[in-house]
C-alpha positions in Angstrom: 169.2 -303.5 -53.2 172.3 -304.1 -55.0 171.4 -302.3 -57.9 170.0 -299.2 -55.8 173.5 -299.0 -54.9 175.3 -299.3 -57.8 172.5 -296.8 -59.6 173.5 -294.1 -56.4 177.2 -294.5 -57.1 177.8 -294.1 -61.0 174.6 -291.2 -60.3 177.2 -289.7 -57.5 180.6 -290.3 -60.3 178.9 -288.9 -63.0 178.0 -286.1 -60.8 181.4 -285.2 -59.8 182.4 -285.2 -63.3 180.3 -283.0 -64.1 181.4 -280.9 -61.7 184.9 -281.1 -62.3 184.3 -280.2 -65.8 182.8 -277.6 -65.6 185.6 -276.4 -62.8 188.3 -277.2 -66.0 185.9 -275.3 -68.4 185.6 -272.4 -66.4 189.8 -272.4 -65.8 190.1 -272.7 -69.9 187.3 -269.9 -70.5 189.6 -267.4 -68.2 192.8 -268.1 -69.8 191.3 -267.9 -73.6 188.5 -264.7 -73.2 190.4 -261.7 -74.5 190.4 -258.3 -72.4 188.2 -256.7 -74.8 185.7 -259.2 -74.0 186.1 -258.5 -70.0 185.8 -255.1 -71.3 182.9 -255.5 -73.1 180.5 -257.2 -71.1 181.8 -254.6 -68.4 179.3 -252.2 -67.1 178.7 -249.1 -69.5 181.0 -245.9 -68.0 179.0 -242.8 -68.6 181.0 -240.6 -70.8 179.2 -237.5 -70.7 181.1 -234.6 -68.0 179.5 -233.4 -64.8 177.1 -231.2 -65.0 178.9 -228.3 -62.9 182.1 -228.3 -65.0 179.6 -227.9 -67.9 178.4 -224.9 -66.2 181.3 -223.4 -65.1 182.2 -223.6 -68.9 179.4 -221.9 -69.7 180.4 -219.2 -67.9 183.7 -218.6 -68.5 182.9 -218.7 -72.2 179.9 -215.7 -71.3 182.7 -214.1 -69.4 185.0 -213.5 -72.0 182.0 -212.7 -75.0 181.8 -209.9 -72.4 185.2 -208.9 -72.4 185.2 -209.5 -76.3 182.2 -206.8 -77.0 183.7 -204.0 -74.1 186.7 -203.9 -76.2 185.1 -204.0 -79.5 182.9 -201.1 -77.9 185.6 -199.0 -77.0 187.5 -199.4 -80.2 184.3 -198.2 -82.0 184.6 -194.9 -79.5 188.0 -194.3 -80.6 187.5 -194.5 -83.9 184.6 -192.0 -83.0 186.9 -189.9 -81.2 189.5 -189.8 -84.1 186.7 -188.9 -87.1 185.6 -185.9 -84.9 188.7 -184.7 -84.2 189.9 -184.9 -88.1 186.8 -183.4 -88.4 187.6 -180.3 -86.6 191.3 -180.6 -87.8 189.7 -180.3 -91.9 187.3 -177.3 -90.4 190.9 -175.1 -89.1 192.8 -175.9 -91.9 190.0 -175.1 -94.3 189.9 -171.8 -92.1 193.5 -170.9 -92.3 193.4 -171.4 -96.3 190.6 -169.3 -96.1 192.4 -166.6 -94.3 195.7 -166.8 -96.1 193.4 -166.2 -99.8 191.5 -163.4 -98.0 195.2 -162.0 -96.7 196.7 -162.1 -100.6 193.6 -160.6 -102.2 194.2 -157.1 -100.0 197.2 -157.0 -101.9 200.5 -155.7 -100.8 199.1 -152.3 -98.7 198.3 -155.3 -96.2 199.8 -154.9 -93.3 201.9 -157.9 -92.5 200.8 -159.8 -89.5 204.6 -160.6 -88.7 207.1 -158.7 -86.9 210.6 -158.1 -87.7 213.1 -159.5 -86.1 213.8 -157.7 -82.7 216.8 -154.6 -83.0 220.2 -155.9 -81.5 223.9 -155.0 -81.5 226.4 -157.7 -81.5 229.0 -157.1 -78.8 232.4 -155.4 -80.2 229.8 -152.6 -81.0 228.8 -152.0 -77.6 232.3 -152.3 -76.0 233.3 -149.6 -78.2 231.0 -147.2 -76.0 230.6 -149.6 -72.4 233.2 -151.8 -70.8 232.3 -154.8 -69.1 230.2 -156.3 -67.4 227.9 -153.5 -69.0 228.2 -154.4 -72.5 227.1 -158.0 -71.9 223.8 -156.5 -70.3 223.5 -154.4 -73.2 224.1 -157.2 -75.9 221.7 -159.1 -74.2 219.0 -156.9 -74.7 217.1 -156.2 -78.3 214.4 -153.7 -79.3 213.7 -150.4 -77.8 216.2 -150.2 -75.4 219.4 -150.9 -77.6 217.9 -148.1 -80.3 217.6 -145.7 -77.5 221.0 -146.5 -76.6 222.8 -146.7 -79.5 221.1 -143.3 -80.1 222.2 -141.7 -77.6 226.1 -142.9 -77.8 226.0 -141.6 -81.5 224.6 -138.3 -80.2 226.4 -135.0 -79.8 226.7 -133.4 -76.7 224.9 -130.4 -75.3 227.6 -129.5 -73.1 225.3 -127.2 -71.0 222.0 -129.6 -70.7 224.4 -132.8 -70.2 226.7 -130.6 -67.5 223.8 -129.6 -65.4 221.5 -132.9 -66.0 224.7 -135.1 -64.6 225.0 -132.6 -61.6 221.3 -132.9 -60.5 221.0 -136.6 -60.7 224.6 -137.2 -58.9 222.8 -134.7 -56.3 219.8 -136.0 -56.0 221.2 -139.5 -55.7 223.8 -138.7 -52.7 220.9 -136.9 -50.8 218.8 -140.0 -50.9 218.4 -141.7 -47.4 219.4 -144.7 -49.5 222.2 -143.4 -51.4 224.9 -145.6 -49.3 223.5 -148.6 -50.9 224.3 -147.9 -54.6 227.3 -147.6 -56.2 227.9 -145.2 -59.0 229.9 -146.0 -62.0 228.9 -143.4 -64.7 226.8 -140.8 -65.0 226.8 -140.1 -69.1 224.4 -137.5 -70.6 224.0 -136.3 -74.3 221.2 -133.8 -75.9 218.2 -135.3 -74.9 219.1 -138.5 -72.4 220.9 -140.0 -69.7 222.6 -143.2 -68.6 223.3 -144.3 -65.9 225.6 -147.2 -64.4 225.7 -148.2 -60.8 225.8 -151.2 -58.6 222.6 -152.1 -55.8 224.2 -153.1 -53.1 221.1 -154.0 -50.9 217.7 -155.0 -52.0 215.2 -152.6 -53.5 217.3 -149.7 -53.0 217.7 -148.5 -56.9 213.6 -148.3 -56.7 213.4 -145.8 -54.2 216.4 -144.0 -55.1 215.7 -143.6 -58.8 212.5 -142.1 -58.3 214.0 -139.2 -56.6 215.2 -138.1 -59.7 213.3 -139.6 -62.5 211.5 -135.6 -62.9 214.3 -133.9 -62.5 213.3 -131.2 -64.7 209.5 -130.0 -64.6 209.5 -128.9 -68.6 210.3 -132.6 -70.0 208.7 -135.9 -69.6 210.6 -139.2 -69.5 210.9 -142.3 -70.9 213.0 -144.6 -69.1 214.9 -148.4 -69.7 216.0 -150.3 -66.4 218.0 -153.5 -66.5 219.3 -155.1 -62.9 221.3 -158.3 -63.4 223.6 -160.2 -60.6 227.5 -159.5 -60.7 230.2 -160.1 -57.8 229.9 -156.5 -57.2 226.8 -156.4 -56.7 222.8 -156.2 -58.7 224.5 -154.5 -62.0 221.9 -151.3 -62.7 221.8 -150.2 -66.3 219.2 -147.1 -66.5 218.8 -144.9 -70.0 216.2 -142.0 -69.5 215.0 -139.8 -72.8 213.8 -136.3 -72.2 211.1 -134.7 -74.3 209.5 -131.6 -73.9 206.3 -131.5 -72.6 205.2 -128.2 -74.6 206.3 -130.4 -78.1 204.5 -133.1 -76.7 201.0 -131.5 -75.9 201.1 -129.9 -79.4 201.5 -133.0 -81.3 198.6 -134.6 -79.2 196.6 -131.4 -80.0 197.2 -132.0 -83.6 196.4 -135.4 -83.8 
């Protein structure tokens, strides 16, 4: 019996030893294992992404392929654009050289497809014959109308045709229902035409009153410049008429 006991208490010591060692072992194996070594015997982390951000990758990288070819597509259509039009641009100039050799090769009876330079008169000229505001009108004009006024102011006068001619239109123009809105300023006739110089002093008036007197005379035709142009006295009416027989007339046209 006495050995039972003392067998139970050294088995009962040597079992708390053990215990407590392995409590001290356990106390020295957390203070001495590295981190790396927590690390590594931690449970694998699975590196790989989520599947939805993979797919949302996906797309944004098919999104901008997309965007990539549109452009490319519509640079190739400019490009396209471009080569047609220098295309057409090589086909008009080729044209126009074309042309211009065909235009040498008549020679010089050709007639020239450009105009001169439109008739004018610079302004001293015109004062010398029409104060102002009139000679501005007139030095403002070019072609037809200055030659057929400078032509008449370097005319003679027929004293008996320009007497009579002044005396009808001054008539006819005071018997107008109208004639109360146009001022008269000059009444000049030569050989063969008229001017005339007046103010409109209301609307449309010079219309109706000038074609009371436009066929004065039965045996000529006319051929007739009108210029209206605002002044402080009123629309500024420059008219020059030039008379041509009618029987001179009709037998050129017959000999043409």
């Amino acid at each position: 019996m006495k050995h039972s006991t003392v067998f139970i208490t050294g088995l009962i010591l040597a079992l708390g030893s053990l215990f407590v060692g392995l409590q001290i072992g356990k106390a020295q194996l957390k203070q001495t294992t590295p981190a790396g070594t927590i690390q590594a015997i931690a449970p694998e982390v699975d590196d790989k992404p989520d599947s939805s951000l993979q797919t949302q990758s996906i797309a944004q990288l098919q999104q901008q392929i997309i965007a990539l070819q549109k452009q490319l597509a519509d640079k190739d259509a400019l490009i396209a654009s471009m080569q047609s039009s220098m295309g057409l641009l090589e086909q008009q100039v080729e044209i126009a050289v074309e042309e211009n050799q065909q235009f040498n090769e008549r020679g010089a009876s050709a007639q020239s497809p450009f105009k001169d330079e439109p008739y004018t008169l610079p302004i001293d000229s015109i004062k010398q014959w029409t104060p102002e505001p009139f000679a501005n009108v007139i030095a403002s004009q070019s072609g037809d109308i200055v030659k057929a006024y400078e032509k008449h102011h370097l005319s003679k006068r027929d004293e008996y045709w320009a007497t009579t001619e002044e005396e009808q239109i001054l008539t006819a123009i005071n018997q107008h229902p109208l004639s109360g809105d146009i001022q008269i300023d000059s009444i000049s006739c030569k050989q063969n035409t008229c001017e005339i110089r007046a103010f409109e002093l209301a609307p449309q008036a010079w219309m109706e009153v000038s074609n009371g007197f436009r066929n004065l005379n039965e045996n000529r035709s006319t051929s007739s410049w009108s210029y209206l142009a605002g002044s402080e006295q009123g629309t500024l009416i420059y008219m020059l008429t030039e008379y041509q027989a009618k029987n001179t007339q009709d037998s050129s046209e017959d000999g043409e």
